[in-house]
C-alpha positions in Angstrom: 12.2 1.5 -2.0 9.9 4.5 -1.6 11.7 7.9 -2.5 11.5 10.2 0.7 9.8 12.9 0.6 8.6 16.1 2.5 4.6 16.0 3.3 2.2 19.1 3.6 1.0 16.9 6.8 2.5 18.4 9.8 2.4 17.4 13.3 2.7 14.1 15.3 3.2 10.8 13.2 -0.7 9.4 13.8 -1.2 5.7 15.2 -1.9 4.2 11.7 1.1 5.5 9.5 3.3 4.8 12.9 1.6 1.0 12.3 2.7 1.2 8.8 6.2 2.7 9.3 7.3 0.1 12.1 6.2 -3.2 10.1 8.3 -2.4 7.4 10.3 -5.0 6.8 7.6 -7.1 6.7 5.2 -4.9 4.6 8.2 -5.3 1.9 8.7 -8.6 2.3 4.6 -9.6 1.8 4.9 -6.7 -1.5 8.2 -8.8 -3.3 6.2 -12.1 -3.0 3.1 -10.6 -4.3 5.0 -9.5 -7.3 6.1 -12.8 -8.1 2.5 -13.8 -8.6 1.5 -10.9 -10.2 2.3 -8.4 -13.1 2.0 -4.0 -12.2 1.1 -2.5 -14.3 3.1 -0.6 -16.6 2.4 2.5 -14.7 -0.1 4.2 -12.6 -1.3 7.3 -10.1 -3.6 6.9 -7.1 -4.7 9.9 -5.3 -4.9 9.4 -1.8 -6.8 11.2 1.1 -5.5 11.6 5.0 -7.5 12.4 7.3 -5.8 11.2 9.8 -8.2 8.5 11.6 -7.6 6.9 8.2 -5.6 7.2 4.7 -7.2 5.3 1.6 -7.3 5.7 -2.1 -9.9 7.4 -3.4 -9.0 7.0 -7.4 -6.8 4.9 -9.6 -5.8 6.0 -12.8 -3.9 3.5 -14.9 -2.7 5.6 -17.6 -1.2 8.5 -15.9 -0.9 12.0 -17.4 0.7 14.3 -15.2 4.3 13.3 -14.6 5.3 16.8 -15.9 4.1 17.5 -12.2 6.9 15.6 -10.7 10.0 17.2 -9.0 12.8 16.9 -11.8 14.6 15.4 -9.3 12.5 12.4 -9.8 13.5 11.9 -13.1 16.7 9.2 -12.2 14.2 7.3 -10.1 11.3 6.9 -13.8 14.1 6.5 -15.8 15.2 3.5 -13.9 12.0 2.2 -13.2 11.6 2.7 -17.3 14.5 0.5 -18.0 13.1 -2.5 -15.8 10.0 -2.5 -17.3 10.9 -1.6 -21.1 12.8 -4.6 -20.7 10.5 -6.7 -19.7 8.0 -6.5 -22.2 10.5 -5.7 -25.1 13.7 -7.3 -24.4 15.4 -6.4 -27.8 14.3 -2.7 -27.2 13.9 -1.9 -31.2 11.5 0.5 -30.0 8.5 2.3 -28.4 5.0 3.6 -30.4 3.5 6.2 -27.6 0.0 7.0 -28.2 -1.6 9.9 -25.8 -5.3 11.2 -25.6 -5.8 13.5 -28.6 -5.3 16.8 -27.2 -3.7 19.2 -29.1 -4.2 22.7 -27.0 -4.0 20.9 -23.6 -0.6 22.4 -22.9 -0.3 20.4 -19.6 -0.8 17.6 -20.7 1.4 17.9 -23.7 4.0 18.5 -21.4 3.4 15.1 -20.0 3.5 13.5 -23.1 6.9 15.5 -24.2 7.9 13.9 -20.2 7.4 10.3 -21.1 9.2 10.9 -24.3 12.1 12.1 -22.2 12.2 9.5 -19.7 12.2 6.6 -22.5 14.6 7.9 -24.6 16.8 8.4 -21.1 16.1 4.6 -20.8 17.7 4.3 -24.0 14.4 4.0 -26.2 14.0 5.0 -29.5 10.5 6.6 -29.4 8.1 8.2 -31.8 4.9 9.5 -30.8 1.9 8.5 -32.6 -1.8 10.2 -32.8 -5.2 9.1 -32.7 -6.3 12.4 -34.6 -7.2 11.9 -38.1 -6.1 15.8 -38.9 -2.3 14.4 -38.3 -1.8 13.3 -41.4 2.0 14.3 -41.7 4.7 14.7 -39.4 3.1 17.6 -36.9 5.2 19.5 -34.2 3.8 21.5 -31.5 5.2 24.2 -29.2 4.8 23.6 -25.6 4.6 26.6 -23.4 8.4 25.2 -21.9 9.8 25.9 -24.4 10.3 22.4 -25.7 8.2 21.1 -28.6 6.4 17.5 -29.2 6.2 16.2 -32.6 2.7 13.5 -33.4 2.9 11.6 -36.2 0.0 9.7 -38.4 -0.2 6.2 -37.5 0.4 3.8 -40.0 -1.0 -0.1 -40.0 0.5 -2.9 -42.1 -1.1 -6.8 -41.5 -1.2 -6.7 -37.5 1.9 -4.4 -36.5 1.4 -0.6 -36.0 4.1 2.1 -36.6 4.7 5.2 -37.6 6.9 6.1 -41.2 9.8 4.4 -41.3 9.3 2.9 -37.3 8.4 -0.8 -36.5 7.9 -0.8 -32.6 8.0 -3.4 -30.4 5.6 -2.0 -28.1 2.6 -0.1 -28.4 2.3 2.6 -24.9 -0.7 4.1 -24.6 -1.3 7.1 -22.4 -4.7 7.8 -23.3 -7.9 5.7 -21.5 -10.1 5.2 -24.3 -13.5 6.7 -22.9 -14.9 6.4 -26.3 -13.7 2.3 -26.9 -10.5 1.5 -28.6 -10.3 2.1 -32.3 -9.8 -0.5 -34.9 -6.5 0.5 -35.4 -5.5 -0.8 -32.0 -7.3 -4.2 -32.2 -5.4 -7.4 -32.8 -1.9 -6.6 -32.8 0.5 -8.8 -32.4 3.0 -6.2 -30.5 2.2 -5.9 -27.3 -0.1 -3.0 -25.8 0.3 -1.6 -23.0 -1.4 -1.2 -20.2 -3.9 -3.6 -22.4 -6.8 -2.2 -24.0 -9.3 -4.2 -21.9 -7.7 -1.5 -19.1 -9.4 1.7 -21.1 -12.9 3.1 -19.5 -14.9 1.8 -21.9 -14.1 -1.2 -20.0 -12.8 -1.1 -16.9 -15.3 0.2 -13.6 -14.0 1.9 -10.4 -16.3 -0.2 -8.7 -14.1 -3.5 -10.2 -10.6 -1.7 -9.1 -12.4 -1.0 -5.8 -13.7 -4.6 -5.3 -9.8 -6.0 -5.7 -8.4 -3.1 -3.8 -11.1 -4.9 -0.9 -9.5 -8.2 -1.0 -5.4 -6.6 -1.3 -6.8 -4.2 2.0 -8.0 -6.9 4.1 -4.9 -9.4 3.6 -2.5 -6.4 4.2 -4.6 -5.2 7.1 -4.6 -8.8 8.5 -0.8 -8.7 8.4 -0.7 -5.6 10.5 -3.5 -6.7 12.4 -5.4 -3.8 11.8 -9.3 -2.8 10.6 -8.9 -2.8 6.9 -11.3 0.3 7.4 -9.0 2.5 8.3 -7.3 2.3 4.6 -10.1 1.2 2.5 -13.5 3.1 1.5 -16.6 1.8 1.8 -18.5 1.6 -1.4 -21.7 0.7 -3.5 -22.6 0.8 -7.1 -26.2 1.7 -9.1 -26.6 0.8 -12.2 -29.1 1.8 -15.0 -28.6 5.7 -13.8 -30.5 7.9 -16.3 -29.5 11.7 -14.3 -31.5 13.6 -17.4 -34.4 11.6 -17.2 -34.4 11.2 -13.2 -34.3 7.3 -13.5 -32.4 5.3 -11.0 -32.8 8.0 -8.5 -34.5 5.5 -5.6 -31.3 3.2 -6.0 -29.0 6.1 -6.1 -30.7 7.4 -3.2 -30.5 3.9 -1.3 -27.0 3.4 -1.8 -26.4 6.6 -0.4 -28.4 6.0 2.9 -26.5 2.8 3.2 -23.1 3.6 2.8 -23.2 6.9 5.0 -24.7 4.4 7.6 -21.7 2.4 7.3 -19.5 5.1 8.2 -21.6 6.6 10.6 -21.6 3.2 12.6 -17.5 3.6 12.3 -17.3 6.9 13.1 -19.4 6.4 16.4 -16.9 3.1 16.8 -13.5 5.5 16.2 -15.4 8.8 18.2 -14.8 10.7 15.3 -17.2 14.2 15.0 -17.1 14.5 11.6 -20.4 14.8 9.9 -19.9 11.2 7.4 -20.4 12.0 3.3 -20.2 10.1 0.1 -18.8 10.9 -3.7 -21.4 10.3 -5.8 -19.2 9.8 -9.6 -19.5 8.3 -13.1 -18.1 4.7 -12.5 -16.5 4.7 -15.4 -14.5 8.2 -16.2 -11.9 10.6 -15.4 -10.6 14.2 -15.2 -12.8 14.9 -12.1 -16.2 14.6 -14.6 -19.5 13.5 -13.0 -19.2 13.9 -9.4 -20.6 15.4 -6.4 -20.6 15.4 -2.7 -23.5 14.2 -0.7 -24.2 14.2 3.1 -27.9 12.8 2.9 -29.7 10.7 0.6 -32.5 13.4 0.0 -29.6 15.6 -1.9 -29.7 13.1 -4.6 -33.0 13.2 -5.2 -33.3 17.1 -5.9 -31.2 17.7 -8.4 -31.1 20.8 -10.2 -31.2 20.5 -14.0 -28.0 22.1 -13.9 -26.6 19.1 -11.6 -28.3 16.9 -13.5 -26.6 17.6 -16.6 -22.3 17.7 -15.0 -23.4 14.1 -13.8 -24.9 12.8 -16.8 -21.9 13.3 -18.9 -18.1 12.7 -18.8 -14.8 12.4 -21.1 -15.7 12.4 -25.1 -19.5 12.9 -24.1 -20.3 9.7 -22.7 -23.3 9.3 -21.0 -23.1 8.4 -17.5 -25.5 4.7 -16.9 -23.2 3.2 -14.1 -22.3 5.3 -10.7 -20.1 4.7 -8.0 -21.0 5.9 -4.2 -18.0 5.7 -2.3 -17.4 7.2 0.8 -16.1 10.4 1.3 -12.9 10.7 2.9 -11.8 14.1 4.4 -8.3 15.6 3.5 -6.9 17.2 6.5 -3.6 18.3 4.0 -2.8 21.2 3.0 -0.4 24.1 1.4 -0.4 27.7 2.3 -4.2 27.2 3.6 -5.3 25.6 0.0 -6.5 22.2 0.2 -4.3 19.3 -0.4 -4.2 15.7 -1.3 -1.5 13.7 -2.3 -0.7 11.9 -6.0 1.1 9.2 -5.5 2.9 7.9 -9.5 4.4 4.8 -10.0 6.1 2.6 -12.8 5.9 -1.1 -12.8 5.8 -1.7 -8.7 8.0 1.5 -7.8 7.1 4.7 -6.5 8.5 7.0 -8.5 7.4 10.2 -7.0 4.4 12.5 -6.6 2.9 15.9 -6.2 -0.1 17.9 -4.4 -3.1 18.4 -6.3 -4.1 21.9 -4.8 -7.1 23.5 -4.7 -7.9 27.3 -3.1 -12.0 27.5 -3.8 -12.6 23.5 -2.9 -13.3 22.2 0.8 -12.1 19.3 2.9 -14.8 17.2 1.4 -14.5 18.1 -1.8 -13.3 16.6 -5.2 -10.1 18.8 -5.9 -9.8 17.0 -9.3 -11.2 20.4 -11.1 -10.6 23.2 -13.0 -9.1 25.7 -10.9 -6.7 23.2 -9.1 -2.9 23.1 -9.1 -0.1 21.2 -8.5 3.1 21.1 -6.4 5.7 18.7 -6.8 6.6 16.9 -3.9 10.3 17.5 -3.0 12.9 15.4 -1.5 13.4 15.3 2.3 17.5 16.0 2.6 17.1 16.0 6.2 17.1 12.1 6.9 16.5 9.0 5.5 15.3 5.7 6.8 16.3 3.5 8.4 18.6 6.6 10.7 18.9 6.7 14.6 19.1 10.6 14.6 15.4 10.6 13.2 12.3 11.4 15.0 8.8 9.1 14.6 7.4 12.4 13.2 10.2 13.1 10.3 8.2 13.9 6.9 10.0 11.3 4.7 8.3 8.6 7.5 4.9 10.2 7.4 5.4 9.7 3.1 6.1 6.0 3.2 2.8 5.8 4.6 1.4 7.1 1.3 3.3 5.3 -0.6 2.5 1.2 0.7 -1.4 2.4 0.6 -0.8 3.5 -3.2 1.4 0.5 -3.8 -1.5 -1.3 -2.3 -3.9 0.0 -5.0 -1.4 -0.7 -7.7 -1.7 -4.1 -6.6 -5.5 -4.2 -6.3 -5.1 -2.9 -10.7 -3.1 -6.0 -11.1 -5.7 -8.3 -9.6 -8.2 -6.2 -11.7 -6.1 -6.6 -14.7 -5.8 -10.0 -14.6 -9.5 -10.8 -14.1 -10.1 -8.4 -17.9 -7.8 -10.4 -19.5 -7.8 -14.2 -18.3 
């Protein structure tokens, strides 16, 4: 089940999570028999936006890097969730490899890293940590500003198996999304890797996870007999973008036209007065690298040089070709007047928790994946749980199931997406 927790989201419980929150027996239900036909991954985020008329995913991130973020009270629920899947792919649990992105002065996410190392051991792992770097050539431990320490380790191959000294794992974890491809090192083993390598950016596209997350929206808006639009993003995709050189501009600029069209003809369907907008960002990427708001299709066309060059380039210095337009959706949360959007984490098909990504200088409809941001962990809601008479339609931990069937939703729509990489 979905943890309860307290939202930033105040006021009265809006038609479409009141939708969501009265089907639920049967929304969990149509979830157990989809995971009988197919594998979660091993765990994910997916940042979600409310705006009230409509609640939708706006990014899936299949190798997660911020569950120092959680509430500590959240631990019990990954360390559960752990076991299950540890078990799964590694029944005689001899042992976990973890290999993160190769920060070393990222004290964040460090932290995470040090986080997953907790919860696996908690699971009753043995665990070593492993690096990419090729300066970690001894046993290397690092102080974390926590006050607890992370130690990386060289990796060492023999035949087809990957360890570390004197560690023989039975399962390779990787926390780190190869932007630049997946080294050698990680090719043809016979432990199994997860999330799969095929799952890393220099892969996978937004606009694939986006397509499946299409078909999982319209069965589950079916089921609720709703307009899948109201949790689903219109999108569209250019390809052969060159931002330094100005090539692809007339697609990019087309794309745009159309898709703010789309949700101007919904808009005018719903009577909403909001003025529509896209997110214009690298189709391949992450940490909030290559994007931008736009409100019409001129904007794209008279790019600055300094514009020009955030959006050519993302993670490890990779050109941007490929970009997604998806449509904007406005976050009406918030915290102490910052704006707010809710992270929803999970492991295998549970919610495990979540947090606020929080940001003071960004706007409603804005990308708040960027420096300056912060997070809050979400907390639980003692007050009530479900299902409980004495609780009104409008109790927080109802208005957070909500967020967490649309996220469970997108973790389905990475299965689907999973499956078509590696089939």
């Amino acid at each position: 089940m979905v943890p309860h927790l307290t939202t930033a989201l105040k006021g009265p419980l809006l038609e479409l999570e009141q939708r969501i929150l009265t089907a639920q027996p049967t929304i969990e239900h149509w979830f157990r028999t989809q995971w009988l036909e197919h594998t979660p991954p091993f765990y994910s985020s997916v940042d979600l936006r409310n705006s009230g008329f409509k609640l939708a995913p706006v990014d899936t991130n299949l190798f997660p890097g911020g569950f120092n973020n959680l509430n500590p009270d959240f631990l019990p629920l990954c360390v559960m969730a752990m076991q299950t899947v540890v078990e799964k792919a590694c029944p005689e649990a001899r042992g976990i490899l973890l290999i993160p992105e190769n920060h070393t002065r990222n004290q964040f996410y460090l932290q995470n890293v040090a986080q997953l190392v907790t919860m696996l051991k908690q699971a009753g792992m043995r665990v070593r940590v492993g690096s990419l770097l090729p300066e970690i050539t001894a046993p290397t431990t690092l102080d974390l500003a926590n006050g607890h320490t992370l130690t990386l380790e060289p990796l060492l191959r023999n035949g087809n198996r990957l360890g570390v000294q004197d560690f023989d794992p039975c399962v390779i974890l990787l926390n780190n999304d190869l932007s630049a491809g997946a080294p050698d090192i990680l090719k043809n083993l016979e432990q199994t890797v997860l999330p799969p390598l095929e799952a890393g950016w220099y892969v996978r596209r937004k606009s694939q996870h986006f397509a499946a997350y299409r078909q999982v929206a319209q069965q589950f808006a079916n089921i609720l007999g709703i307009d899948p639009w109201l949790i689903d993003p219109y999108f569209a995709v250019c390809n052969q973008i060159n931002f330094q050189e100005r090539v692809g501009e007339d697609c990019l600029a087309a794309q745009v036209d159309m898709v703010l069209g789309q949700i101007r003809a919904k808009y005018a369907e719903y009577g909403v007065k909001h003025d529509p907008f896209v997110i214009v960002k690298a189709d391949a990427g992450t940490y909030g690298m290559g994007i931008m708001t736009v409100k019409d299709a001129s904007e794209v066309r008279d790019l600055n040089r300094k514009q020009r060059n955030k959006m050519a380039v993302v993670k490890e210095g990779m050109q941007v070709s490929d970009v997604l337009i998806q449509e904007g959706v406005y976050t009406f949360e918030d915290l102490n007047g910052a704006v707010a959007e809710p992270v929803v984490y999970m492991i295998d098909r549970y919610v495990v928790g979540g947090f606020y990504r929080v940001h003071t200088d960004r706007g409603v409809d804005e990308n708040l994946n960027a420096p300056g941001m912060r997070f809050e962990p979400l907390a639980f809601e003692a007050c009530c749980t479900l299902p409980n008479p004495d609780c009104a339609p409008d109790d927080t931990p109802n208005r957070f199931y909500a967020y967490g069937v649309v996220a469970r939703l997108a973790m389905l729509a990475a299965s689907l997406e999973l499956e078509g990489m590696t089939s």
